[in-house]
C-alpha positions in Angstrom: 110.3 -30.6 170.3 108.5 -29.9 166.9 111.0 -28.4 164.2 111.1 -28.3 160.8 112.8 -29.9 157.8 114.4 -28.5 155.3 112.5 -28.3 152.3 114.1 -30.4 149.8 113.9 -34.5 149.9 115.2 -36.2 151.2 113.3 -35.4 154.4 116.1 -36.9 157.0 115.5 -36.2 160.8 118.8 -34.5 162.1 118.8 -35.4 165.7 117.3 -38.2 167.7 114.7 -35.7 169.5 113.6 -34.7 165.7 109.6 -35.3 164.3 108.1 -35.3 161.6 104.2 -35.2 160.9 103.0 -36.2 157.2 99.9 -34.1 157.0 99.3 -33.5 153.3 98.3 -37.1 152.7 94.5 -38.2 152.5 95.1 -41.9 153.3 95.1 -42.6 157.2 95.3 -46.2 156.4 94.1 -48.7 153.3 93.9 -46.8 149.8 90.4 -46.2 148.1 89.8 -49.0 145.5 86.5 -48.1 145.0 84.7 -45.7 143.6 81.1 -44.8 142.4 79.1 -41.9 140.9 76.0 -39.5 141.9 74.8 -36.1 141.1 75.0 -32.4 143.2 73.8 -29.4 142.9 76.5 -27.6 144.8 80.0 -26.9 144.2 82.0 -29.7 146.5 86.1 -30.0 146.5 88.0 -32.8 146.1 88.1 -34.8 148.9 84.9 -33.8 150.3 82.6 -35.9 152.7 79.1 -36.6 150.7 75.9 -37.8 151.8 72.7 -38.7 149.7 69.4 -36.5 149.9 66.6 -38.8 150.7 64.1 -36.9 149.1 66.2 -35.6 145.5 69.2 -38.7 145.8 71.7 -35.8 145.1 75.1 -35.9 146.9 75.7 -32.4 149.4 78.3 -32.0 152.3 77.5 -34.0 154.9 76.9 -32.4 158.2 76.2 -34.3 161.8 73.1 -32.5 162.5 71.4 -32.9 159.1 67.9 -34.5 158.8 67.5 -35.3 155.2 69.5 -38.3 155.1 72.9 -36.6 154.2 73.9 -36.8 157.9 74.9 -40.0 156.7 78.1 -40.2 154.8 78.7 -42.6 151.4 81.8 -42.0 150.3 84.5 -38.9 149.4 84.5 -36.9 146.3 87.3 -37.6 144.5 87.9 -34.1 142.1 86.4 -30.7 142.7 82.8 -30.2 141.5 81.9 -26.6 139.8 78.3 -26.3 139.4 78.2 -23.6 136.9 74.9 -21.6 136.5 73.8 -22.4 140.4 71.3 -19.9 141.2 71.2 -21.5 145.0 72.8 -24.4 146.3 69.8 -25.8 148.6 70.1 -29.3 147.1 66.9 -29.3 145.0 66.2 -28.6 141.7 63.5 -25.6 141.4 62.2 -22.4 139.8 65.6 -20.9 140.4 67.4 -23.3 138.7 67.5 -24.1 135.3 66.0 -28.0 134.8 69.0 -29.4 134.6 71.8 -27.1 134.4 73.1 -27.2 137.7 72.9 -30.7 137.9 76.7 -32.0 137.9 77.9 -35.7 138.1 80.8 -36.6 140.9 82.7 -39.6 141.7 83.0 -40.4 145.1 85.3 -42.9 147.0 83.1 -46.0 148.7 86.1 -47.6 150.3 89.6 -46.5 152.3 90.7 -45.0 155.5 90.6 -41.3 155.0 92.7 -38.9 156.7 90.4 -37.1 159.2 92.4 -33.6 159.2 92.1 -33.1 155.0 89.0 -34.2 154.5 86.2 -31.0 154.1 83.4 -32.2 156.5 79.9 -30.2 157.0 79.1 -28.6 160.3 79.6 -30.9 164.0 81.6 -33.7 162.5 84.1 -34.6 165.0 86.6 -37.2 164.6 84.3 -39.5 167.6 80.8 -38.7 166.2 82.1 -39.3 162.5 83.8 -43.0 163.5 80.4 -43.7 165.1 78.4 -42.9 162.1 80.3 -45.0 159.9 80.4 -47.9 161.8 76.6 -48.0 162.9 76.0 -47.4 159.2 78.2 -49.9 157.7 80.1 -48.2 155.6 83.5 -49.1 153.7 85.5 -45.5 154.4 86.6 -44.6 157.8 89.3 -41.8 159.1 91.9 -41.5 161.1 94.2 -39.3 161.8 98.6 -39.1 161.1 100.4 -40.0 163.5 103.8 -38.4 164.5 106.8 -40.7 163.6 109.7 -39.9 165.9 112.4 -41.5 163.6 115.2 -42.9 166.6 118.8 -42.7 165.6 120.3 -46.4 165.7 123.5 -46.8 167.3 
């Protein structure tokens, strides 16, 4: 039995068969310690899953069934990204755009265990198919997800 607490700290279980789910962290496990820097032409959230364009090297979403190279992930964004002056948001630079003006840097996270369940992911990630990804790739981040801490009353 789920219930809630109340919602001032401290956050005490009241009975033994009380549980409690952290869910608003983003840290499954180690914190990031590193981070590095690219360039998007779309508007990305903070804690976003990126992958790198082959053909432009700008960061988008990445998504499981891309072909262009993003379908593998580098790294979270670490702050929201507002491209002002997007006409489109197809990851290239072109008559539409202005040369330049929707081109907007972005730091993203290369290291830490991410919690799966915050993290904004592009279409067909699952929590199996995104492990898999990183780990074939060799990549620094990985995910997870909370667990649920059943706190047990000491007698």
């Amino acid at each position: 039995m789920v219930q809630s607490l109340s919602g001032s700290a401290p956050y005490f279980a009241s009975s033994e068969a009380d549980s409690y789910t952290q869910t608003n962290t983003i840290f499954a496990g180690n914190p990031a310690t590193q981070v590095s820097y690219g360039s998007t032409v779309d508007d990305l959230v903070q804690y976003s899953l990126v992958g790198r364009v082959t053909e432009t090297g700008l960061l988008v979403l990445s998504a499981f069934a891309a072909a262009d190279g993003s379908q593998n992930p580098i790294g979270v964004t670490t702050h929201d990204v507002s491209v002002s002056g997007a006409a489109d948001s197809n990851s290239v630079v072109d008559s539409n755009s202005a040369v330049g003006s929707d081109i907007e840097r972005v730091g993203f996270y290369t290291d830490g265990v991410f919690n799966y369940d915050r993290l904004t992911l592009g279409a067909g990630w699952t929590l199996d198919t995104l492990r898999r990804n990183l780990e074939l790739n060799g990549q620094s981040i990985g995910v997870d997800t909370i667990k649920t801490a059943t706190p047990v009353i000491q007698a």
